[in-house]
KEKE-3310 file (N, C-alpha, C; in steps of 0.2 Angstrom, whole numbers, plus 5000, padded with zeros to 4 digits):
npx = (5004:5010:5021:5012:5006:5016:5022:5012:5013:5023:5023:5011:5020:5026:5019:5017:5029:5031:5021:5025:5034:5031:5021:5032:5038:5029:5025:5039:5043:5030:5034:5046:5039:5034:5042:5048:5038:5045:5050:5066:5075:5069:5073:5086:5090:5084:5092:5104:5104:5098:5111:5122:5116:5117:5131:5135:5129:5134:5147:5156:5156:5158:5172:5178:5177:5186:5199:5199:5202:5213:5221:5221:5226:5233:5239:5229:5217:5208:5204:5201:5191:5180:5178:5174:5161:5154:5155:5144:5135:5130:5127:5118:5108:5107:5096:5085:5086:5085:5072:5064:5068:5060:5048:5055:5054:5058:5055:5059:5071:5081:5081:5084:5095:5112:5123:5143:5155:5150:5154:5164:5160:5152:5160:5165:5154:5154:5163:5159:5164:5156:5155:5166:5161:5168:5167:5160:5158:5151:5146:5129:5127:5118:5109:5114:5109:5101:5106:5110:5101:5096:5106:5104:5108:5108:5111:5119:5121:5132:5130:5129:5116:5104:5104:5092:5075:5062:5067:5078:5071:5062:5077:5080:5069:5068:5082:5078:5068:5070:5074:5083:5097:5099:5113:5118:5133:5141:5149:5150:5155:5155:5140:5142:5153:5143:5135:5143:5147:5137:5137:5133:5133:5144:5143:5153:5158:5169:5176:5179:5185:5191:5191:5209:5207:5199:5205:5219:5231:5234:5241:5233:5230:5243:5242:5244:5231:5215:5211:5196:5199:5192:5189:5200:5203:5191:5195:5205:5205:5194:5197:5187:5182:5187:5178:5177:5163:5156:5142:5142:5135:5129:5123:5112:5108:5113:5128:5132:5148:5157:5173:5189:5194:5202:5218:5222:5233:5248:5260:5265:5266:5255:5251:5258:5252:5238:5240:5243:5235:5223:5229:5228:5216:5211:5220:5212:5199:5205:5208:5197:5190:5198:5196:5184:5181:5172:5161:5164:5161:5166:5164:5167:5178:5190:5204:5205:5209:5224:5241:5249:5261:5275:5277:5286:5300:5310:5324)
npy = (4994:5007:5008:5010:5022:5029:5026:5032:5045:5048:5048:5058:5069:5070:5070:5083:5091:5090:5096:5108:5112:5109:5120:5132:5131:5133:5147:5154:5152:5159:5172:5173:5173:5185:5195:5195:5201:5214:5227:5226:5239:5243:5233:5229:5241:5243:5229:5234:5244:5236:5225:5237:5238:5226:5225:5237:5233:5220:5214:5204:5196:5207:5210:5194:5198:5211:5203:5194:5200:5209:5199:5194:5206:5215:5226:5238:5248:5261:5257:5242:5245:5252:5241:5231:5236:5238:5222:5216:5224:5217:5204:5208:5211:5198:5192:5196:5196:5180:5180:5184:5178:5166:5169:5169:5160:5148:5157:5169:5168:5172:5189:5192:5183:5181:5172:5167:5161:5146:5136:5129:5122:5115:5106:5102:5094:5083:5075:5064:5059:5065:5078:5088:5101:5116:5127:5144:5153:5165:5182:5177:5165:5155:5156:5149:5139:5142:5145:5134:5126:5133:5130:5116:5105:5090:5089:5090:5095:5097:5098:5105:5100:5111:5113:5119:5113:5117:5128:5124:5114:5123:5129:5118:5113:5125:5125:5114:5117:5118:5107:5093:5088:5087:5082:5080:5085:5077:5060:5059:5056:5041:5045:5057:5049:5040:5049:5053:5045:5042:5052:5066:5080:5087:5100:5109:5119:5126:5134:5136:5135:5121:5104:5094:5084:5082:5090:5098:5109:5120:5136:5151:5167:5172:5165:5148:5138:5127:5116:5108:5093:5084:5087:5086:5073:5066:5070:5063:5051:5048:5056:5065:5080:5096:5110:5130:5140:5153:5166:5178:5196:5209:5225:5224:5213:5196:5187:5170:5165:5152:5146:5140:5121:5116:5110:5092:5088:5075:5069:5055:5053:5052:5060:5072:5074:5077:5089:5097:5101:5105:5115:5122:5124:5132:5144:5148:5151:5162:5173:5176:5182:5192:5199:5203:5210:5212:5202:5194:5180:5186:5183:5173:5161:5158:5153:5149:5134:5130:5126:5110:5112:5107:5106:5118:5113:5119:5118)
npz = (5000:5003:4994:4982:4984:4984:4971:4965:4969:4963:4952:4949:4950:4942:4931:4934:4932:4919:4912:4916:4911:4897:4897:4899:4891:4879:4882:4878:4867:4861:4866:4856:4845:4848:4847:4835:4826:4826:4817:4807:4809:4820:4828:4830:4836:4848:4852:4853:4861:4873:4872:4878:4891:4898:4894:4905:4917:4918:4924:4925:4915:4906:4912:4907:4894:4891:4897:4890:4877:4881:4882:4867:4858:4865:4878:4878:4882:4879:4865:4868:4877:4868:4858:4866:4869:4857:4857:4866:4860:4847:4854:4858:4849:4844:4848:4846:4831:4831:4834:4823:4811:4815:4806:4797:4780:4767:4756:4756:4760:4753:4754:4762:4767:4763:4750:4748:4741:4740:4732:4735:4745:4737:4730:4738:4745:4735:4734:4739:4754:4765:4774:4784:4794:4800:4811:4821:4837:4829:4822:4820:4826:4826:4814:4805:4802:4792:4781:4777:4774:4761:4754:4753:4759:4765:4783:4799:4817:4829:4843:4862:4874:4883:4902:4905:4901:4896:4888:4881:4874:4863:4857:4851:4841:4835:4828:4820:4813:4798:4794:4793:4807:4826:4834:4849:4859:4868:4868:4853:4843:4834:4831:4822:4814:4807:4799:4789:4786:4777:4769:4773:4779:4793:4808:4815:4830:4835:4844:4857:4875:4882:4891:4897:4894:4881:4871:4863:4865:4856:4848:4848:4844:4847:4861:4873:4867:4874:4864:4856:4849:4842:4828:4820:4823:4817:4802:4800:4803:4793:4780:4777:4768:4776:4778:4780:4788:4788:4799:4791:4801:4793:4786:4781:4782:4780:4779:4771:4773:4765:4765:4756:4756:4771:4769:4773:4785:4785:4793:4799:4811:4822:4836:4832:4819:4823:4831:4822:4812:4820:4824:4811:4811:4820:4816:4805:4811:4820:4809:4804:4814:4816:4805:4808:4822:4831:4830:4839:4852:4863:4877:4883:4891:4882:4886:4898:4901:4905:4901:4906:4919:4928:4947:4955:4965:4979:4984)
capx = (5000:5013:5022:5008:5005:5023:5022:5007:5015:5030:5019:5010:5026:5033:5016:5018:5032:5029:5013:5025:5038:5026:5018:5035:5040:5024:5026:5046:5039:5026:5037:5049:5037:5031:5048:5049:5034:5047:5054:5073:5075:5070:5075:5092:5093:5083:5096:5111:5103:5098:5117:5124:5115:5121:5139:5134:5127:5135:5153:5158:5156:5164:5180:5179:5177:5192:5205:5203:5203:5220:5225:5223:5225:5239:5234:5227:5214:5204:5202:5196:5184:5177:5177:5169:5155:5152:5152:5138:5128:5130:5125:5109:5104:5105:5089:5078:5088:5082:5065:5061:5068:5055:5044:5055:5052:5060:5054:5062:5078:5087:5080:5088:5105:5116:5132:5148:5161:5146:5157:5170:5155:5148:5165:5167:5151:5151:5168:5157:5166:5154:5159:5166:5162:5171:5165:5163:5154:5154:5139:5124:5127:5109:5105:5117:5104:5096:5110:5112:5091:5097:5111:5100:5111:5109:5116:5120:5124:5132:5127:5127:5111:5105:5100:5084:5072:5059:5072:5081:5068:5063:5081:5078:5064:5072:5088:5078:5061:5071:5076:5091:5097:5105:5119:5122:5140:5142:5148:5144:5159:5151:5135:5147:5154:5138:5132:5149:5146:5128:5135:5130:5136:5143:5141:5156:5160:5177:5181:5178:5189:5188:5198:5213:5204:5196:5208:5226:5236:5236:5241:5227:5231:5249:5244:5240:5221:5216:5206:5196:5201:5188:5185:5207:5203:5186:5196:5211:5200:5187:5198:5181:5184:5185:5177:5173:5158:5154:5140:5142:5131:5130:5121:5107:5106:5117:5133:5135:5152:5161:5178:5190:5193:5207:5220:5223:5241:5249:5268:5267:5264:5246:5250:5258:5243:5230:5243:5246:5226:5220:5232:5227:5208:5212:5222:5204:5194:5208:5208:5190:5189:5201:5194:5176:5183:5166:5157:5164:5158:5172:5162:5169:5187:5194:5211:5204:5213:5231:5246:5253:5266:5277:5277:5294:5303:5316:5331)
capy = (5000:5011:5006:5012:5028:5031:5026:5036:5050:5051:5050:5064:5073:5069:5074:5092:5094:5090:5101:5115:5114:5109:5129:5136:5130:5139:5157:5156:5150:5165:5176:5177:5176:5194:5200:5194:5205:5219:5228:5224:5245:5244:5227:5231:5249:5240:5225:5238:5246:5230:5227:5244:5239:5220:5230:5241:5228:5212:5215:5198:5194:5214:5208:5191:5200:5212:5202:5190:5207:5211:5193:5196:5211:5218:5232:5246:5249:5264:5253:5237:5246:5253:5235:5227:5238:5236:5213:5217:5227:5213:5199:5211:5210:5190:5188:5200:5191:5173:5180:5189:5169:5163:5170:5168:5154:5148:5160:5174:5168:5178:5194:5193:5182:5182:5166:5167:5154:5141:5131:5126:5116:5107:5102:5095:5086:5077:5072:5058:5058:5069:5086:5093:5110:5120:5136:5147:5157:5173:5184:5175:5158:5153:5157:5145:5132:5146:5146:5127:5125:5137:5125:5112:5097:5087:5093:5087:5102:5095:5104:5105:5102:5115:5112:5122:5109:5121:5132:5116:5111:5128:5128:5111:5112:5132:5123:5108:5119:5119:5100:5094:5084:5089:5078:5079:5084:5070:5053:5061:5052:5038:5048:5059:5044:5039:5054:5057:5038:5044:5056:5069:5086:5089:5106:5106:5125:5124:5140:5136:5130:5113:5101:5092:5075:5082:5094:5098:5116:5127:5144:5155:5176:5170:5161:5142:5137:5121:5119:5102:5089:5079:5090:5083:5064:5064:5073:5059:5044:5047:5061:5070:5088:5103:5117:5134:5143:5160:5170:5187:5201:5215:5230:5224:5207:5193:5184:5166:5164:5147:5148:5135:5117:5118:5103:5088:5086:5071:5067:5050:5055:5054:5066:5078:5078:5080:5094:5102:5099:5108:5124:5126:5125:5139:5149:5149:5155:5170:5175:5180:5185:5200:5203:5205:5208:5212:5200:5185:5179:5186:5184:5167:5162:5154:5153:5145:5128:5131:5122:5108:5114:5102:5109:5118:5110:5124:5115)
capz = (5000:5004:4988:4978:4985:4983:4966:4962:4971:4960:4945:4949:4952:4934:4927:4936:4929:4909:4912:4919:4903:4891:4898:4899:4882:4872:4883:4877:4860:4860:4868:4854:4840:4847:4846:4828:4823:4828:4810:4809:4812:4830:4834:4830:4840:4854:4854:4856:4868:4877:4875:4882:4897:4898:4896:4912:4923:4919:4926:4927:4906:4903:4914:4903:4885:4892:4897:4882:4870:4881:4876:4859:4855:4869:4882:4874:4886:4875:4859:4871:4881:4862:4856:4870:4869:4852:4855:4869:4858:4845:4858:4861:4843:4842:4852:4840:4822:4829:4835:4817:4808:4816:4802:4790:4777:4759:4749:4758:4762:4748:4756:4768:4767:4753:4754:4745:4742:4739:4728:4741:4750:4732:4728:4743:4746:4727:4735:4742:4760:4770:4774:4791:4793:4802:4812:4828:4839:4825:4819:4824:4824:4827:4811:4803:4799:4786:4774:4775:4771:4758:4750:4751:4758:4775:4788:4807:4821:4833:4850:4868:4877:4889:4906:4906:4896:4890:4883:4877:4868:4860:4851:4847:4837:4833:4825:4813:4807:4791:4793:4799:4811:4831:4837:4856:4860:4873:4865:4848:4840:4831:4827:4818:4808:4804:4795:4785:4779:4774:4766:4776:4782:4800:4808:4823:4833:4836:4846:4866:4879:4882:4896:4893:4890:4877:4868:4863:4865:4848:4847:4846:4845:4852:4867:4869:4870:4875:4858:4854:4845:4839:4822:4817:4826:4814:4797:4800:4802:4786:4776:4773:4766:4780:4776:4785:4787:4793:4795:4795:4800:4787:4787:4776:4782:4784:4772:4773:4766:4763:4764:4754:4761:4776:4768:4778:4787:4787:4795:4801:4818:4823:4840:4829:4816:4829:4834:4817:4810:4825:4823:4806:4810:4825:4812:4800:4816:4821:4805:4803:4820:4816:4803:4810:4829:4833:4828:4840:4858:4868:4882:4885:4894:4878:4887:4904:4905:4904:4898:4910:4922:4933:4952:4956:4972:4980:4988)
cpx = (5004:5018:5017:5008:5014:5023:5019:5010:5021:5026:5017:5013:5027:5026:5016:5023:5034:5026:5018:5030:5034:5026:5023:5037:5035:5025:5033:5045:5035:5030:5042:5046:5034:5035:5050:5045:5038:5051:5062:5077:5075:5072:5081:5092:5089:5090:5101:5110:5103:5108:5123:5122:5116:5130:5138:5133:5131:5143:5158:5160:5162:5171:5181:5181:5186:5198:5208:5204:5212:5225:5228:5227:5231:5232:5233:5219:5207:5201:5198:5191:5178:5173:5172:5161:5150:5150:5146:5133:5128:5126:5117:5106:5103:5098:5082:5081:5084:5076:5061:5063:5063:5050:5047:5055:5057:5060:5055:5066:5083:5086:5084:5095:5106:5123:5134:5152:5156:5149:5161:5163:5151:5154:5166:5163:5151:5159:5165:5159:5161:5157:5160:5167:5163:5170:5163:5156:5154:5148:5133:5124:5123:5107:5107:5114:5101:5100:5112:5104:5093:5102:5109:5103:5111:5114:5113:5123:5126:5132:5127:5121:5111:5099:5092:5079:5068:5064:5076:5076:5066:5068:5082:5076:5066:5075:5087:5071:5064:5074:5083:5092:5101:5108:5123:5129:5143:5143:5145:5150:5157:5143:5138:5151:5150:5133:5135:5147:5141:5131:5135:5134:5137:5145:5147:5158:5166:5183:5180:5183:5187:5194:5202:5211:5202:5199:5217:5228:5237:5236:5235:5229:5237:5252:5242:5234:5220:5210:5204:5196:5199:5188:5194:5204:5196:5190:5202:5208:5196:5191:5191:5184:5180:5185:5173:5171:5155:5148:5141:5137:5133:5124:5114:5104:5112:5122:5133:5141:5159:5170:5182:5193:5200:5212:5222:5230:5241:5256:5269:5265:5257:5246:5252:5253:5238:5233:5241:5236:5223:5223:5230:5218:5206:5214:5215:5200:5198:5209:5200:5189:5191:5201:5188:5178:5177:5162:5157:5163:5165:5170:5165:5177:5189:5200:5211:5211:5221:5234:5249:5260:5269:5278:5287:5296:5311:5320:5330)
cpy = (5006:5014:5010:5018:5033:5033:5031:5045:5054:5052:5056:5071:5075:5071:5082:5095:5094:5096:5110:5117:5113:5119:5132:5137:5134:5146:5156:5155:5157:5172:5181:5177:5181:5196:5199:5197:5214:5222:5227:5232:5245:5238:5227:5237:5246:5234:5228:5240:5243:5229:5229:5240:5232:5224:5233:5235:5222:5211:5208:5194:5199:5210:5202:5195:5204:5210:5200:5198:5209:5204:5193:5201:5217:5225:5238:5247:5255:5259:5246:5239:5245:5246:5230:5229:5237:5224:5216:5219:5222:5208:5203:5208:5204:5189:5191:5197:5183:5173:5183:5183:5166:5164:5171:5162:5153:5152:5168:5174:5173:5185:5196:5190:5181:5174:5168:5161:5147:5136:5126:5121:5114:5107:5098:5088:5081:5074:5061:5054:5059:5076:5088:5101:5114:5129:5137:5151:5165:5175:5181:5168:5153:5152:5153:5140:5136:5144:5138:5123:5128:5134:5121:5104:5096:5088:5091:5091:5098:5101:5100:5106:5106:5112:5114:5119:5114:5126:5126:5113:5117:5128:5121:5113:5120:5131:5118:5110:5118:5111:5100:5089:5085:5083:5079:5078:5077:5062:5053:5059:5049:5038:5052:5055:5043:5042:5056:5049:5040:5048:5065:5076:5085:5096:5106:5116:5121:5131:5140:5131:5123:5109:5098:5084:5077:5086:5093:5105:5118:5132:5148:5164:5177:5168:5154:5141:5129:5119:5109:5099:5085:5080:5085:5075:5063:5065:5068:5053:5043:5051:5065:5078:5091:5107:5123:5136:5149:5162:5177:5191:5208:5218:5231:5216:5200:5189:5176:5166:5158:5149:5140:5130:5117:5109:5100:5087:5081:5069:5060:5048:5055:5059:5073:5081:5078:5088:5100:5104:5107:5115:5126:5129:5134:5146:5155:5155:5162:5173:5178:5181:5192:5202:5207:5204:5206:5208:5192:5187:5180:5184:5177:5165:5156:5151:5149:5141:5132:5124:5118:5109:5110:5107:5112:5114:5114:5117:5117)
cpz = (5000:4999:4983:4979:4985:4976:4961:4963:4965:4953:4943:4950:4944:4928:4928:4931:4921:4910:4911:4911:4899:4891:4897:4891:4878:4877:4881:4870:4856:4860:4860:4846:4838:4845:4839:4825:4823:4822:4814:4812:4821:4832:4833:4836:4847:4857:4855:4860:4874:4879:4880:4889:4899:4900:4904:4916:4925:4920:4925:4918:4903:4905:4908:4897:4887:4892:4891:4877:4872:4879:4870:4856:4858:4873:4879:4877:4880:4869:4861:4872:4873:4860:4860:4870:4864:4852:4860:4865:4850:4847:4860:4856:4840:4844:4847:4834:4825:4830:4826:4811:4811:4810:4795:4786:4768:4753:4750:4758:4758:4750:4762:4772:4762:4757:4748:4747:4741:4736:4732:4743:4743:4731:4733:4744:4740:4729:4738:4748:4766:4770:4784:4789:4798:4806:4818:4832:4836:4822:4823:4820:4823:4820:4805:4797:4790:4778:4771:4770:4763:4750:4748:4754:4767:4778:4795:4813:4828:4840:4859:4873:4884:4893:4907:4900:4895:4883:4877:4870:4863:4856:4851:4840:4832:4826:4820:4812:4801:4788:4796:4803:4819:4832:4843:4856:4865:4869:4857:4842:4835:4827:4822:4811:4805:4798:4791:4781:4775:4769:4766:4777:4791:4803:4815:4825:4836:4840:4854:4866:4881:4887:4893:4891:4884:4871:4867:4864:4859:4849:4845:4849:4850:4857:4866:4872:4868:4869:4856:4849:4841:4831:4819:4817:4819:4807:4795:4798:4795:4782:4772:4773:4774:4778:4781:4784:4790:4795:4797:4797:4796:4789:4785:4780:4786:4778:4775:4769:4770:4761:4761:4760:4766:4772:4774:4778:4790:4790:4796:4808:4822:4830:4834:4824:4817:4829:4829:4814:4815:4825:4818:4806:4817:4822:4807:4803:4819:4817:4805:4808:4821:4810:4803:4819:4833:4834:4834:4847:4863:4873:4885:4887:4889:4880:4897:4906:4903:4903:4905:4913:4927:4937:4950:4963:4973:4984:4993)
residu = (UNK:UNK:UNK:UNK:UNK:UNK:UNK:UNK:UNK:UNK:UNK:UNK:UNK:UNK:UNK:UNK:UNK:UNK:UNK:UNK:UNK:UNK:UNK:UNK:UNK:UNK:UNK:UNK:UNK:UNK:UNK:UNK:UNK:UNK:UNK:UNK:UNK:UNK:UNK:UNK:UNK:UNK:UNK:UNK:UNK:UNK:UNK:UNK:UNK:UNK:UNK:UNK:UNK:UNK:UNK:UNK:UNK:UNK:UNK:UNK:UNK:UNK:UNK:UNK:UNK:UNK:UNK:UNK:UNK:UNK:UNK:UNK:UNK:UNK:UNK:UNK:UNK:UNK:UNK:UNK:UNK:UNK:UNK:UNK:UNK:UNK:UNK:UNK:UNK:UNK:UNK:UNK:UNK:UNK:UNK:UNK:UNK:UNK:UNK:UNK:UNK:UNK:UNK:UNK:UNK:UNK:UNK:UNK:UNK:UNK:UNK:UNK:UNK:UNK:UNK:UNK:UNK:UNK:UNK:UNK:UNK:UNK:UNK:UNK:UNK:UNK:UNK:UNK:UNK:UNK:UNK:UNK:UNK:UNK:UNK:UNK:UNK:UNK:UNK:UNK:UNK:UNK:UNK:UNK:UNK:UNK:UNK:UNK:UNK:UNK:UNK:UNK:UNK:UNK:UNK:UNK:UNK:UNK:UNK:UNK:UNK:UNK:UNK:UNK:UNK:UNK:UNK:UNK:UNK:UNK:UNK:UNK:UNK:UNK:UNK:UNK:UNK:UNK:UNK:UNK:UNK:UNK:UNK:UNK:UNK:UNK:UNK:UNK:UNK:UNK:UNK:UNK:UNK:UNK:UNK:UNK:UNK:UNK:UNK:UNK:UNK:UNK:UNK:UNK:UNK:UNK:UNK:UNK:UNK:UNK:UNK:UNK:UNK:UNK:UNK:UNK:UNK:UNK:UNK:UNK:UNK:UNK:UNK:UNK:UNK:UNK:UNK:UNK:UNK:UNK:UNK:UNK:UNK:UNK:UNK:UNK:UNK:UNK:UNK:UNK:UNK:UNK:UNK:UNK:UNK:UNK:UNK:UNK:UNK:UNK:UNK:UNK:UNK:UNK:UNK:UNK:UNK:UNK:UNK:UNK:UNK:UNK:UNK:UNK:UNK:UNK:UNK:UNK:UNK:UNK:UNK:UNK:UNK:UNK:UNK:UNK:UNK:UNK:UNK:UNK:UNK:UNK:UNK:UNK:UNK:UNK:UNK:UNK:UNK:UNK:UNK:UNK:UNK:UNK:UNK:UNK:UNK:UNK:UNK:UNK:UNK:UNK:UNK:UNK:UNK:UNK:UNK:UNK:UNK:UNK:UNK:UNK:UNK:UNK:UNK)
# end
C-alpha cells in the first residue's frame, strides 16, 4: 500500500512537471514570435541598447570580454573598452535576428542572406566523404541552419544540450524547422561517423575552451588554447573535406560565406597531426575573427585551461 501511493505519488510529480515545461516551452515560444513582429530597424537599436546595458550591469562577462581582448590584441585599454561595447551590443541584437527567423520561410531567404564561396562546399560534398564544417561562435550563429536550408544538403549540428528543458527544447525544434538533424555533443563520435558515411554534412563550433581530455594546446592570437580535437581525430580517420563557414552580419542582412577546404596534414605521427590539424583550423577561426573583431563571443574564457606545468621544488 505504501508502495503504491509512493508510486502514484512520483507520477504525479513527473506529470507536474511535463505540464510546467510543456507551459513554459509555448510562453518562450510565444514570447519570441512577438519580438519577431518587431521591424529589423527597432530590433536592431533595441538590441544595442539592450546590449549597452548587459555591458553596464554584467561585470563579470565585461571583465571576461576584456582580458581576452588584452589577450589578443595587447593592452590598449581605450580601443578594448570601444570593442567590447560594440560585441555586447551585437550579443543584444541575436535575440531580435532569431525572433524575426521565426517567420522567415524559403521563399524569403534571399532577402535577407546572401552566401559566397558556395562552391567550396559542392565540391566538397560530390567528394562523396561527408563534409566537416568548420565554424565558431561569430555573427549569429543561430542562424546557421538558414543558409544550409538554403544550399539544400543534409546537415548534422552538433550541440550542447541545455540544462533548462523548456528552453532546450525551443532551440531544438528552433535549429531543425528547416530540417536537419542535432547531434548531442556527449559521446557524439560515432554519430558523427555515421552521417559522414551517409554522406551527410557535419556542423562542429570549434572556438571554446575545452579540458585536457578532450583537447590539445594550439596557438590562438599567440597564446596556447586548450582547443578540441575531435574535428582533426574525425578529418584523419574518414579524410572527409574541411570546410569553414561563417555567418556574417552585414548592414542589410546577413553573408554566409564558405571559405576553401582547410588541407589535411599528414607526418606519420598521429600526436603531431592532431597537433598540426587543430592549429590550422584555429588559424581559420583567428583570421576571421580579426577581421570581423566584433562579431565574436568574447564573452567566453577561451584561454581558461592552461598548459601543464610540473610543480617547482626549491632546495
Amino acid at each position: 500500500m505504501l508502495n503504491e501511493k509512493y508510486d502514484q505519488s512520483l507520477l504525479d510529480w513527473k506529470n507536474r512537471q511535463e505540464a510546467t515545461t510543456k507551459m513554459t516551452y509555448k510562453l518562450i515560444t510565444l514570447f519570441f514570435r512577438f519580438l519577431g513582429l518587431i521591424p529589423k530597424q527597432w530590433g536592431d537599436a533595441i538590441g544595442a541598447w539592450l546590449g549597452r546595458l548587459i555591458y553596464i550591469a554584467d561585470a563579470r562577462h565585461r571583465k571576461i570580454a576584456m582580458q581576452n581582448m588584452a589577450y589578443a590584441f595587447g593592452n590598449r585599454p581605450y580601443q578594448n573598452r570601444k570593442l567590447c561595447l560594440k560585441v555586447f551590443e551585437n550579443l543584444g541584437k541575436i535575440l531580435f535576428e532569431m525572433a524575426r527567423a521565426l517567420h522567415l520561410n524559403e521563399k524569403n531567404f534571399f532577402r535577407h542572406f546572401r552566401i559566397e564561396g558556395v562552391s567550396h562546399i559542392r565540391d566538397a560534398y560530390q567528394k562523396g566523404k561527408g563534409v566537416l564544417t568548420l565554424t565558431a561562435h561569430f555573427g549569429n550563429w543561430e542562424l546557421l541552419r538558414v543558409i544550409a536550408a538554403m544550399i539544400g544538403y543534409p546537415i548534422n549540428i552538433v550541440y550542447r544540450p541545455l540544462d533548462f528543458k523548456p528552453m532546450d527544447r525551443f532551440i531544438t525544434d528552433y535549429r531543425t524547422r528547416f530540417g536537419g538533424k542535432l547531434i548531442p555533443k556527449r559521446k557524439s563520435f560515432r554519430k558523427i561517423l555515421r552521417c559522414l558515411n551517409d554522406g551527410e554534412i557535419a556542423v562542429l563550433l570549434m572556438d571554446q575552451n575545452v579540458s585536457y581530455e578532450e583537447g590539445v594546446f594550439a596557438d590562438f592570437f599567440g597564446h596556447s588554447a586548450c582547443t578540441n580535437k575531435g574535428l582533426a581525430l574525425l578529418a584523419l580517420k574518414t579524410e572527409a573535406p574541411v570546410i569553414p563557414v561563417f555567418l556574417i552580419r552585414e548592414e542589410s542582412g546577413f553573408k554566409g560565406l564558405f571559405l576553401p577546404q582547410v588541407p589535411l596534414i599528414r607526418t606519420g605521427d598521429r600526436t603531431k597531426d592532431i597537433e598540426a590539424n587543430t592549429q590550422a583550423y584555429n588559424n581559420v577561426i583567428e583570421a576571421m575573427i580579426r577581421q570581423y573583431p566584433e562579431q565574436w563571443f568574447w564573452v567566453h574564457q577561451r584561454w581558461k585551461t592552461k598548459p601543464y606545468q610540473a610543480w617547482k621544488i626549491e632546495n
